[in-house]
C-alpha positions as CSV (number, residue, x, y, z in Angstrom):
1,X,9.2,29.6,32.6
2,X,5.7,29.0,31.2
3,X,3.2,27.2,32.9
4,X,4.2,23.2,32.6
5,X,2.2,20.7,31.1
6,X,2.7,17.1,31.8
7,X,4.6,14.0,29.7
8,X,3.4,11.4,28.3
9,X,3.5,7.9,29.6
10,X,4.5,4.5,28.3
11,X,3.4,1.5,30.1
12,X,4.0,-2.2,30.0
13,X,2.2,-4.3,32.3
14,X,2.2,-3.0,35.6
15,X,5.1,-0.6,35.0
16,X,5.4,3.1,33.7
17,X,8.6,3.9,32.3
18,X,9.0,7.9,31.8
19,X,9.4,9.2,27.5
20,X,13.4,9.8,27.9
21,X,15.7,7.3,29.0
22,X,18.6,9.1,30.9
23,X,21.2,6.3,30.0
24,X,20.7,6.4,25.9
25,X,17.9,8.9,25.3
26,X,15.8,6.5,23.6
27,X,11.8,6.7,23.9
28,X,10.1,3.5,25.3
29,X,6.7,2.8,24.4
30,X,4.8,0.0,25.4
31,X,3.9,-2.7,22.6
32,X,1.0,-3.9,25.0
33,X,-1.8,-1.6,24.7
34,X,-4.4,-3.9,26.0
35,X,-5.8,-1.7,29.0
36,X,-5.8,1.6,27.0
37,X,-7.9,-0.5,24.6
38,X,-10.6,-1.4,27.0
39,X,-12.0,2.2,26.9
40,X,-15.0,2.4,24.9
41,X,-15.7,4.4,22.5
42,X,-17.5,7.1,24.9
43,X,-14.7,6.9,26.9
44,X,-12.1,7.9,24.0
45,X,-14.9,11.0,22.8
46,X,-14.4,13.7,25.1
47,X,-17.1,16.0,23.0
48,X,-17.4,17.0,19.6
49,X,-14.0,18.4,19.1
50,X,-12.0,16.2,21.4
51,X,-10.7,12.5,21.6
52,X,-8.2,11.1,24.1
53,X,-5.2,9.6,22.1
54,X,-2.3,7.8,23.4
55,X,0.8,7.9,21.9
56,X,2.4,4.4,20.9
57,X,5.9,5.2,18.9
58,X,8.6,7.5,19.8
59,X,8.2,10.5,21.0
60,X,11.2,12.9,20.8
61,X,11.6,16.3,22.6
62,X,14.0,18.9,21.3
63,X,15.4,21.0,24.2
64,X,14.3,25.2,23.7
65,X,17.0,27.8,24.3
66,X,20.0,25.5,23.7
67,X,22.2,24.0,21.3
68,X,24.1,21.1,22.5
69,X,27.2,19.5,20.4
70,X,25.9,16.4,17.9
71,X,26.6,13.0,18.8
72,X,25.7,11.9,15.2
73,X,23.7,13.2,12.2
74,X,23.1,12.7,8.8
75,X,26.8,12.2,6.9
76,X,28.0,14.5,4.0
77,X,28.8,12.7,0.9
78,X,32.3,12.6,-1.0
79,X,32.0,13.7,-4.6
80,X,32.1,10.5,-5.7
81,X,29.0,9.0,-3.8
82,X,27.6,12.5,-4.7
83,X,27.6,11.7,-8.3
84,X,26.6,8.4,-8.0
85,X,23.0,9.7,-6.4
86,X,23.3,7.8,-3.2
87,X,21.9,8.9,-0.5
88,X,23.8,10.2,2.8
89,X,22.9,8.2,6.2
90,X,23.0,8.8,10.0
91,X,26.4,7.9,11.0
92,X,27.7,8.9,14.7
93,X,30.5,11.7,14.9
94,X,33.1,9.1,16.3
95,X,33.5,7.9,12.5
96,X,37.1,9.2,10.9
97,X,34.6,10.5,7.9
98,X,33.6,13.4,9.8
99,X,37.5,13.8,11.1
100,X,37.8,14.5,7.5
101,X,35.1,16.3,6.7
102,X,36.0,18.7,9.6
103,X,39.6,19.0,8.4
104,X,38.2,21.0,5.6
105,X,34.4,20.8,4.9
106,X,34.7,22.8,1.5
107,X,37.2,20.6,-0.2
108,X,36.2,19.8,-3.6
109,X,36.5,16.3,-2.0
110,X,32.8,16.7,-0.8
111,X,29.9,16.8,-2.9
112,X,28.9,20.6,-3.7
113,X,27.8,23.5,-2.1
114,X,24.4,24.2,-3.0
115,X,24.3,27.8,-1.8
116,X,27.5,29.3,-1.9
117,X,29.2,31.3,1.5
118,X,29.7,34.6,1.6
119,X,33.5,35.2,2.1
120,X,33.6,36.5,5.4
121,X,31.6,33.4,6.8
122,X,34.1,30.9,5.0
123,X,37.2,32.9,6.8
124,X,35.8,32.9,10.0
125,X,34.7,29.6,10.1
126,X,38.0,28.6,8.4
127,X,39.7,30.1,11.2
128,X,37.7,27.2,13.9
129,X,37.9,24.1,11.7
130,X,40.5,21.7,11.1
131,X,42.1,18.1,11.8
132,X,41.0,18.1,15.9
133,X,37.7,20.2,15.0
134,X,36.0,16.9,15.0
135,X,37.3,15.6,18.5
136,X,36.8,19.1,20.2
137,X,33.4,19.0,18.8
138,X,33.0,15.3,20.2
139,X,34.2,16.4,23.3
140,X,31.5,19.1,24.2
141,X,28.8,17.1,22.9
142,X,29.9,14.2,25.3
143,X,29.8,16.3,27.8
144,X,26.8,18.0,27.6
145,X,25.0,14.6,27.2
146,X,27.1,12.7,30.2
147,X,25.8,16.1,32.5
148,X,22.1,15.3,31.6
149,X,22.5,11.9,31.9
150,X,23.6,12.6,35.4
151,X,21.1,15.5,35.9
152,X,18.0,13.5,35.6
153,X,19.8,10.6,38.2
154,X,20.4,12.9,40.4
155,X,16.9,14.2,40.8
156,X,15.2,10.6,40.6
157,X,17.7,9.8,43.6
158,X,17.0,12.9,45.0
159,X,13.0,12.7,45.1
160,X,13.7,8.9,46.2
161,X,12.5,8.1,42.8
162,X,13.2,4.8,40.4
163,X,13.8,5.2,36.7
164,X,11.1,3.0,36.0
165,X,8.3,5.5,38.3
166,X,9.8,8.8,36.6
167,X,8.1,11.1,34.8
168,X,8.7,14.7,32.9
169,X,6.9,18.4,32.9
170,X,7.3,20.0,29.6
171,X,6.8,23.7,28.8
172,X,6.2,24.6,25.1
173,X,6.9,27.9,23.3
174,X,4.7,29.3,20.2
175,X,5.6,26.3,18.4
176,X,4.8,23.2,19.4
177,X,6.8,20.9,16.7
178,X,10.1,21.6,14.6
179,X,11.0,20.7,11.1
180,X,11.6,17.5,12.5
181,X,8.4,16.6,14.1
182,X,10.3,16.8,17.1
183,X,8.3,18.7,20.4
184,X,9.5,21.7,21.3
185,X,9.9,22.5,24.7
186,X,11.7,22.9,28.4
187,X,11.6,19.8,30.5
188,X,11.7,19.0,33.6
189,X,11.3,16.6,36.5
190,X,7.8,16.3,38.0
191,X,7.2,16.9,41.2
192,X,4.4,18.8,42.6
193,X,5.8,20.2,46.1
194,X,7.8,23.2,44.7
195,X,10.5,22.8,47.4
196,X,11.2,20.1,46.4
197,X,11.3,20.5,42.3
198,X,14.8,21.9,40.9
199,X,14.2,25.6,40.3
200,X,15.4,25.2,36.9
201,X,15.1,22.9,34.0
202,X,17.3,20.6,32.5
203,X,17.6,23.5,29.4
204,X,18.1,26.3,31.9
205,X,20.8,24.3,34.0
206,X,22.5,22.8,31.1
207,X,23.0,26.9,30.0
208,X,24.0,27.6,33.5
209,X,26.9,25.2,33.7
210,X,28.4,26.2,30.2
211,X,27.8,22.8,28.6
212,X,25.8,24.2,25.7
213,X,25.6,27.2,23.7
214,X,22.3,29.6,24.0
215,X,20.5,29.1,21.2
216,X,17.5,31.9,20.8
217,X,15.2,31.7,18.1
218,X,12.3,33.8,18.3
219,X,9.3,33.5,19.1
220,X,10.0,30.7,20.9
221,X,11.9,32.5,23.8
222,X,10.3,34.7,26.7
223,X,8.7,37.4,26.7
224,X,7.9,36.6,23.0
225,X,6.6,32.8,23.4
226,X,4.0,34.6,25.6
227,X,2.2,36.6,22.8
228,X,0.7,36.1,19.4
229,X,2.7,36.4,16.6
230,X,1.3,39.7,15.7
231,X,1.9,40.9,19.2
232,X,5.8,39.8,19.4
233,X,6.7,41.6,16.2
234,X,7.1,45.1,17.1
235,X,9.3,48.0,15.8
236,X,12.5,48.2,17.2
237,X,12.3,50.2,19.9
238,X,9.6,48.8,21.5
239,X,10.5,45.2,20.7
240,X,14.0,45.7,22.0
241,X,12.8,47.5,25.3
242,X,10.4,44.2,25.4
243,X,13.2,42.1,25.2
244,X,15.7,44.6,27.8
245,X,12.8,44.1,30.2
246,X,12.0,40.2,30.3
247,X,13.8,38.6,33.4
248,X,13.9,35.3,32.2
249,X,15.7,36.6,29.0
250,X,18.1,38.4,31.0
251,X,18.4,35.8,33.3
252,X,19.7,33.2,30.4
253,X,22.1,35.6,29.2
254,X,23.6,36.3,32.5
255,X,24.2,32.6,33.1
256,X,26.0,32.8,29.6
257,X,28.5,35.7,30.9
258,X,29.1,33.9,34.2
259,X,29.9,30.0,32.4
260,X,32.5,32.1,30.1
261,X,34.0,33.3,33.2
262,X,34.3,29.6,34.4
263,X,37.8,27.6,34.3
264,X,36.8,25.3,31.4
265,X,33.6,26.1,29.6
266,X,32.0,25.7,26.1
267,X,33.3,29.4,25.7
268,X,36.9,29.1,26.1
269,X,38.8,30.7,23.5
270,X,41.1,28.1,22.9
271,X,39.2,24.5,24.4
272,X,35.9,25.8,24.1
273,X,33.8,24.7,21.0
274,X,35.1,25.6,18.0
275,X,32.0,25.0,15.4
276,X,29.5,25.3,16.8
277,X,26.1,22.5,16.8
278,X,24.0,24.6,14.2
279,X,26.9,25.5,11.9
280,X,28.1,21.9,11.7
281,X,24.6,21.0,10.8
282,X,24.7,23.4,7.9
283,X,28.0,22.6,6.8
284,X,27.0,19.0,6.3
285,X,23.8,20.1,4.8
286,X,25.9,21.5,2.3
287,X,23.1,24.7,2.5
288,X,23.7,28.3,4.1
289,X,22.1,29.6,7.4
290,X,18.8,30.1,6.9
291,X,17.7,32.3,10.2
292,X,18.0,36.4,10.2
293,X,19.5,37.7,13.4
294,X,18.7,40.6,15.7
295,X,22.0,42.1,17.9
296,X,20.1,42.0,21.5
297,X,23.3,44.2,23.1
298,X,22.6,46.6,20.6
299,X,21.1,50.6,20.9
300,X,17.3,50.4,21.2
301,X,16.9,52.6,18.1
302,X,19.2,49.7,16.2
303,X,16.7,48.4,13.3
304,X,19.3,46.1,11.6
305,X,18.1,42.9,11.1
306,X,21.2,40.3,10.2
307,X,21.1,38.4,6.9
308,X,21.7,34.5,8.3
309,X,25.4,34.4,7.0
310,X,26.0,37.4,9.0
311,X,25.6,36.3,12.8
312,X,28.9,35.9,13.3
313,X,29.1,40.0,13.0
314,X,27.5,39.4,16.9
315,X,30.7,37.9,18.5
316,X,28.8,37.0,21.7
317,X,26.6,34.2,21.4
318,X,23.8,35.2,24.0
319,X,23.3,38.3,21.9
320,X,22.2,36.4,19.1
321,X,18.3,36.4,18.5
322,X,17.7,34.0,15.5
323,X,14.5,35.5,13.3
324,X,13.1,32.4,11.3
325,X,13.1,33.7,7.3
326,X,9.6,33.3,6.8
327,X,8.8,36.1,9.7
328,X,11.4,38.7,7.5
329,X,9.0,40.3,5.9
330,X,6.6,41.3,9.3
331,X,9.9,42.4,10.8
332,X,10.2,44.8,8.1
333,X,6.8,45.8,7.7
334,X,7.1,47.0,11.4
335,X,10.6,49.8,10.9
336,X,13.3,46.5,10.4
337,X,15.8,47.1,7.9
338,X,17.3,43.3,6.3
339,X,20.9,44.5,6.3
């Protein structure tokens, strides 16, 4: 794991109250900022290039490495709401709309399709959706955020710790913010004696128990997050022996083979997740996948480089390396054929 940088904090008074509450996830800031305000302006100049700021809205982190069910998300519209221009809202996935939508997300009863699927995508995915695809997909996503929940508890009571004293490490990959303005990163709890400190972060445990699906998108995964983009494009044979060689890459997909191998996991053919947390997000979206694929179980010659509508030609999930589109064209500069 990269070297760990340290959360922000909120305060109110006299208390500190860590960015990520592990009972409903939501970031508390302080309204008071009086002491932070005291600093002068010397104080808040560090030199030319350099101020100390403070953050004083929310701050959310989006896990690296993972891809955990959706509790709720932006809504598709029916065809009628569609052509009457309104505009879809967050709604959570307990709502019966999304039972519906679920049943059959390409029914002409929901607003168009603004890029088309390819065939083969619509058949598999036609083969995993349906009238329970909503509740199975409920089901993981409770689970996954009951078992954090329950993770970060467990360490505070662990480390003789209040919520209200607790704070957070993060570890960032090559990019620090997503679409979303959302911070990319692992997290963890802080403690400074290592024998005391989980070994592993809340991403890496998460993956570990089968609760989420890996979810690598380059280059924000070892050993690439640890070069310059110039550096972590390579041709294939060298960027797959890179990739053949990093531990902590082979470490995440090894956890991935032994959670399928568990009694009930996120993997099981038949409870397991059916559609999975990015491919519901598209589907509502009403857009196709957007990211190109490498096969990281193939040959180390292999120079294919997946269109985004075919990753589901790489039935295992932990082989899937997502390539974001606008990096295409230096994968194929350096021997990568767009297949």
């Amino acid at each position: 794991m990269p070297k760990t940088k340290k959360m922000f904090e909120a305060r109110e008074g006299r208390k500190t109250y860590a960015i990520l509450d592990p009972a409903d996830f939501i970031t508390k800031f302080d309204d008071d900022i009086t002491a932070y305000r005291r600093v002068t302006v010397e104080e808040f100049v560090g030199d030319g290039d350099t101020v100390d700021l403070k953050a004083l809205g929310r701050l959310p982190v989006r896990f690296l490495g993972i891809d955990a069910g959706e509790i709720g998300m932006f809504r598709p519209l029916r065809i009628s709401e569609f052509n009457r221009n309104k505009k879809a809202g967050y709604m959570k996935l307990g709502n019966s709309l999304w039972q519906e939508f679920l049943t059959d997300p390409l029914s002409t009863e929901w607003e168009p399709y603004n890029q088309p699927l390819i065939p083969e995508l619509i058949a598999n995915l036609s083969s995993r959706w349906g009238a329970n695809a909503r509740d199975n997909h409920l089901h993981w996503a409770n689970k996954a955020r009951a078992r954090l929940v329950r993770l970060i508890r467990e360490d505070l009571e662990s480390l003789g710790r209040s919520w209200k004293n607790a704070e957070f490490y993060t570890a960032y990959g090559t990019e620090l913010l997503d679409a979303y303005g959302r911070l990319l990163c692992f997290i963890n709890i802080k403690e400074s004696n290592p024998n005391r400190r989980p070994k592993y972060s809340y991403n890496e445990r998460l993956m570990q128990e089968g609760l989420v699906i890996p979810y690598f998108i380059w280059p924000n995964v070892a050993p690439f997050n640890r070069l310059s983009i110039l550096e972590a494009v390579r041709n294939p044979v060298k960027f797959r022996t890179l990739a053949n060689d990093s531990k902590a890459l082979s470490e995440a997909r090894q956890w991935c083979r032994e959670a399928r191998a568990q009694p009930e996991s996120i993997y099981d053919p038949a409870q397991g997740l059916w559609i999975l947390p990015f491919e519901l997000r598209y589907l509502s979206n009403r857009i196709a996948p957007k990211r190109y694929v490498i096969g990281l179980g193939a040959q180390t010659s292999d120079n294919q480089l997946l269109s985004p509508s075919r990753y589901i030609e790489i039935p295992k999930l932990e082989d899937r390396l997502f390539i974001p589109a606008e990096y295409a064209p230096l994968f194929e500069k350096h021997g990568w054929q767009i297949c």
